[in-house]
N, C-alpha and C positions, 0 to 999 in steps of 0.2 A: 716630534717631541718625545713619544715613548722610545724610539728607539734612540734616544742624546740620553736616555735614564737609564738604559736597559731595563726597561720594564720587561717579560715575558707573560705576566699572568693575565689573568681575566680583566676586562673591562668593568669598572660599574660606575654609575654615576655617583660622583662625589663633587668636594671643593678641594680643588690644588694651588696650592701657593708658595712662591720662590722663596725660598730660607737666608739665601746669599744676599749680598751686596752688587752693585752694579757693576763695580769689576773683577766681577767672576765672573771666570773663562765657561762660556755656556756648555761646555763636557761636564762640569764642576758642579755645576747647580746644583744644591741639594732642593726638597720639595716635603713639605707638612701635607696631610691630606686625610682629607673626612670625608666618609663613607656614608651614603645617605639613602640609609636601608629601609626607608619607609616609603610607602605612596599615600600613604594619608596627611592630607593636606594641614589638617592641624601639627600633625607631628612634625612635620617637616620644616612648617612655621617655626616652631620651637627649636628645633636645631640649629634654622639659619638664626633666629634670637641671640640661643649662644654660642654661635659660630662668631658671628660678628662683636657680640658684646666681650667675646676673648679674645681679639685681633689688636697685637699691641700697636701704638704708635711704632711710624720706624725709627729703629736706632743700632743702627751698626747692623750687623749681621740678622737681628730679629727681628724677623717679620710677623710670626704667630706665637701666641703668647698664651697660654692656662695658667688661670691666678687661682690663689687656693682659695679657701672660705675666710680662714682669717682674712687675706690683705684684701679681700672683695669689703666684707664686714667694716675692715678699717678705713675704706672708702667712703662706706654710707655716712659714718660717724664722723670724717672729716669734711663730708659735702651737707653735715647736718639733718641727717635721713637718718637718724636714726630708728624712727618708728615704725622702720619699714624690716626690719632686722626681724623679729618675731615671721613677718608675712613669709620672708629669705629662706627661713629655718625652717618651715613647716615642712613634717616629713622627715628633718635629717635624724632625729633621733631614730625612727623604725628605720633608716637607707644604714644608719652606721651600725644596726644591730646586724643586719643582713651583710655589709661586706665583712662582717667579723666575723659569720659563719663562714661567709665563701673563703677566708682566708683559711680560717682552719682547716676547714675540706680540704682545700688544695695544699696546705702542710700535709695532711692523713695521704693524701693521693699519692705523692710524691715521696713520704716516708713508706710506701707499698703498703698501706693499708686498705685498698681496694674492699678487701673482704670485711673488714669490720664495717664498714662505713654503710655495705648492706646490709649486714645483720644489723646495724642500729636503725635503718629504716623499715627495714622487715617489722622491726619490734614496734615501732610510733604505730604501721599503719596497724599493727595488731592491736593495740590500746584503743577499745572504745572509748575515751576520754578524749583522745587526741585525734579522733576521724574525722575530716574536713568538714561534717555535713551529718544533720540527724537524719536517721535512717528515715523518717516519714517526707523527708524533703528530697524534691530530684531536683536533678544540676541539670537535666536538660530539656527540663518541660516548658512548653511555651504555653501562655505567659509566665513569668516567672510567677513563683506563687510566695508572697511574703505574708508572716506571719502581722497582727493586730499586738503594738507595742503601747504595756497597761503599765500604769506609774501609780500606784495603790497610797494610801493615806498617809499610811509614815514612808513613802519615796524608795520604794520600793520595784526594780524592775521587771518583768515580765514580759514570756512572748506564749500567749495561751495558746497558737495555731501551732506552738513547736513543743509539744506537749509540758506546756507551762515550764518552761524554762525559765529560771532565773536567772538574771545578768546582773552579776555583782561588782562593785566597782569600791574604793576607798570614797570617803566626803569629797572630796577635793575635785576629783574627776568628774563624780555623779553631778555633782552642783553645776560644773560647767554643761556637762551634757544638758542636763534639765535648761541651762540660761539656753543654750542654741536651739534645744526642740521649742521652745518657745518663738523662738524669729526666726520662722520658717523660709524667711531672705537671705537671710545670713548673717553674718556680721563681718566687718571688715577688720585684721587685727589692729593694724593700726587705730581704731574706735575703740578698741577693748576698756578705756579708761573711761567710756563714758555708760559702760554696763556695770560698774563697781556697785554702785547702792545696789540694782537689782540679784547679783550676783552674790551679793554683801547678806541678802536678805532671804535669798535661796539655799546658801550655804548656814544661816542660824538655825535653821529650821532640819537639818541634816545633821550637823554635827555638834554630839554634847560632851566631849571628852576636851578640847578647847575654848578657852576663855573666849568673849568680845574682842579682847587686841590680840589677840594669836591669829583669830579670822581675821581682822582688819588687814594686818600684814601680810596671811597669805594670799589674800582677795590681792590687796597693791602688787605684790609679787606676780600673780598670775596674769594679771591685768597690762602689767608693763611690757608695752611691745619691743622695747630694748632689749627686753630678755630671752630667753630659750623655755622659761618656766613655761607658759599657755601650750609649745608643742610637746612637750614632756607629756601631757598632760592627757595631750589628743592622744598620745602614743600609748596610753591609758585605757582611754575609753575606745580605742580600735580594738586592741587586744585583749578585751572583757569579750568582744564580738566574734574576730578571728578565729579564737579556740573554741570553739561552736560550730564556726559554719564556715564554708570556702568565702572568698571574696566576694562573688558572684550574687554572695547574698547579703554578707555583710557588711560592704559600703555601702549600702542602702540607710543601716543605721547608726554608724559613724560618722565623725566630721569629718570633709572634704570640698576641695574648694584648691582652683589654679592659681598660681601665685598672681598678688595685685588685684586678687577679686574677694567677693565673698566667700568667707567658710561656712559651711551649712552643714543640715543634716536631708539628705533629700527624701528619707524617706514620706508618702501620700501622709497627711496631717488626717488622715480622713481614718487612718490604722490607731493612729494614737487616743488613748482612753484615758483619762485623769479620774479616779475615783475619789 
């Protein structure tokens, strides 16, 4: 078979599948092919997930098929799922910030800007503001050592083990952080509309610069799992943490959670202080 492709390179294991129709002359054959660069059984799961969940029916010449987000979204919405749209989304807001760097990079790289693109990382890692990690935390000590996360009277966040750092965040975000460090299960988004009163009553108590129906609305707004609004949001309260500390530390106090499950904060409940 490799050599009806001329294949020459290296083997790996992957999934190969015939592009052509049945009368195609098998020199002819074209061939789609995913590469299945992981041995971790979880991950590998999720690959064949959407390996398979992008395998179009056949028709004519196509055999494998990558649908976008839109026509995926406009699937749910016509099969009546759409509460599940919010769970879809989770994440894409932080994934499209990120390929809109690497696009840039890769415009700078190819425009022969090589050397700027160090000197702009030279400068980040020289900015104490912007260094993955406070200096009194190591990235490689086991156990990991997380700080005791303190929520003071007027909603206020704190990590005292990290030499009292504050983590500051808009109403909107904080509120929801606060609704999930509270249901330490999680929540599923799709339910999000049945944490509106609590959320409703979390967010009065935080923000005074809006009315009762400006919160009403945002709370409906955030709550609605049709929307994108709840991962905006997450994309929020990650990035109040991120520019602090590497990952390593802080997903521990962000929201996360596998699509079709709960979103949580896993940080130990046993760290958290309500004064």
């Amino acid at each position: 078979m490799l050599n009806s492709i001329g294949y020459k390179g290296e083997i790996y294991e992957g999934l190969l599948r015939a592009k052509n129709n049945d009368t195609t002359y098998y020199p002819d054959i074209e061939y789609s092919y995913v590469k299945l660069e992981s041995d971790n059984e979880e991950e590998l799961t999720e690959i064949l997930r959407r390996y398979v969940a992008n395998v179009a029916h056949r028709r004519g010449k196509i055999f494998y098929q990558k649908i976008s987000t839109e026509e995926f979204l406009a699937r749910l919405k016509a099969e009546g799922r759409e509460n599940e749209i919010a769970d879809v989304l989770f994440d894409s807001h932080a994934l499209a910030i990120a390929e809109e760097i690497r696009q840039k990079i890769a415009s700078l790289q190819v425009s022969g800007y090589n050397q700027l693109l160090l000197n702009l990382v030279a400068q980040q890692l020289a900015n104490p503001e912007l260094l993955a990690a406070p200096k009194n935390v190591s990235l490689t000590a086991a156990p990991l050592k997380l700080s005791r996360l303190v929520i003071t009277q007027d909603f206020k966040i704190f990590l005292p083990d990290f030499n009292n750092l504050e983590i500051v965040m808009t109403p909107l975000p904080k509120a929801i952080f606060l609704l999930f460090l509270q249901h330490h299960e999680g929540i599923l988004l799709k339910h999000l509309p049945d944490y509106r009163r609590q959320l409703f009553g979390i967010y009065m108590q935080i923000s005074y610069r809006e009315t009762p129906e400006e919160i009403l609305t945002s709370i409906k707004d955030v709550t609605d799992p049709t929307k994108n609004s709840i991962n905006e949001k997450c994309s929020r309260i990650k990035e109040a943490f991120v520019r602090h500390f590497d990952d390593s530390i802080a997903k521990h106090y962000y929201i996360t959670g596998e699509r079709g499950k709960q979103k949580q904060i896993t940080l130990d409940r046993k760290l958290v202080e309500w004064h």
